[in-house]
N, C-alpha and C positions, 0 to 999 in steps of 0.2 A: 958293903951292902948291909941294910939292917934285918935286925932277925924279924923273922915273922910275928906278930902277932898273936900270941892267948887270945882267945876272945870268953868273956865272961860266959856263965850262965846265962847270965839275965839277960846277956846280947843278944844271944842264941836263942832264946825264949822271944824276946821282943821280935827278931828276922823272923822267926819262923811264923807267927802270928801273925804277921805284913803279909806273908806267900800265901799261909792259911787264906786269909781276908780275903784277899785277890783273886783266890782261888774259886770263893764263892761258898766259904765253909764248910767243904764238904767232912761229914763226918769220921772218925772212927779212922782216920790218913795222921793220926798226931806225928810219928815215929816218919812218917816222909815226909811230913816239913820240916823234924827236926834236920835229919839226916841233909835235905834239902840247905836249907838252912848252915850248917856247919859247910859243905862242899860250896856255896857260894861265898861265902865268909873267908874262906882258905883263900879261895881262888882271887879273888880281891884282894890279898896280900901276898899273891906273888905278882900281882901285876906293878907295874912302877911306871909314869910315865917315860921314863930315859931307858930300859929297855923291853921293847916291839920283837913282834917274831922276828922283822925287816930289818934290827941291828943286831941282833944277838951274835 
């Protein structure tokens, strides 16, 4: 299985900026995109397609 993922700064910065955007820029939320941003980014690298909750 391979290891997870670092994800840089600047990845983190760019993701979180995409949610912000999307979000409709709402002000003065920086620190819950970041946060945001980092927990979707984890979550993305534990998923794999070969294993589903259905074969684990």
């Amino acid at each position: 299985m391979a290891e997870p993922t670092e994800h840089t700064e600047e990845e983190l910065r760019t993701y979180a900026h995409q949610l912000w955007e999307k979000a409709g820029r709402p002000e003065g939320r920086d620190k819950e995109f970041w946060d945001l941003a980092e927990q979707e980014l984890r979550n993305k690298d534990k998923s794999s397609p070969i294993r589903t909750p259905d074969n684990l």
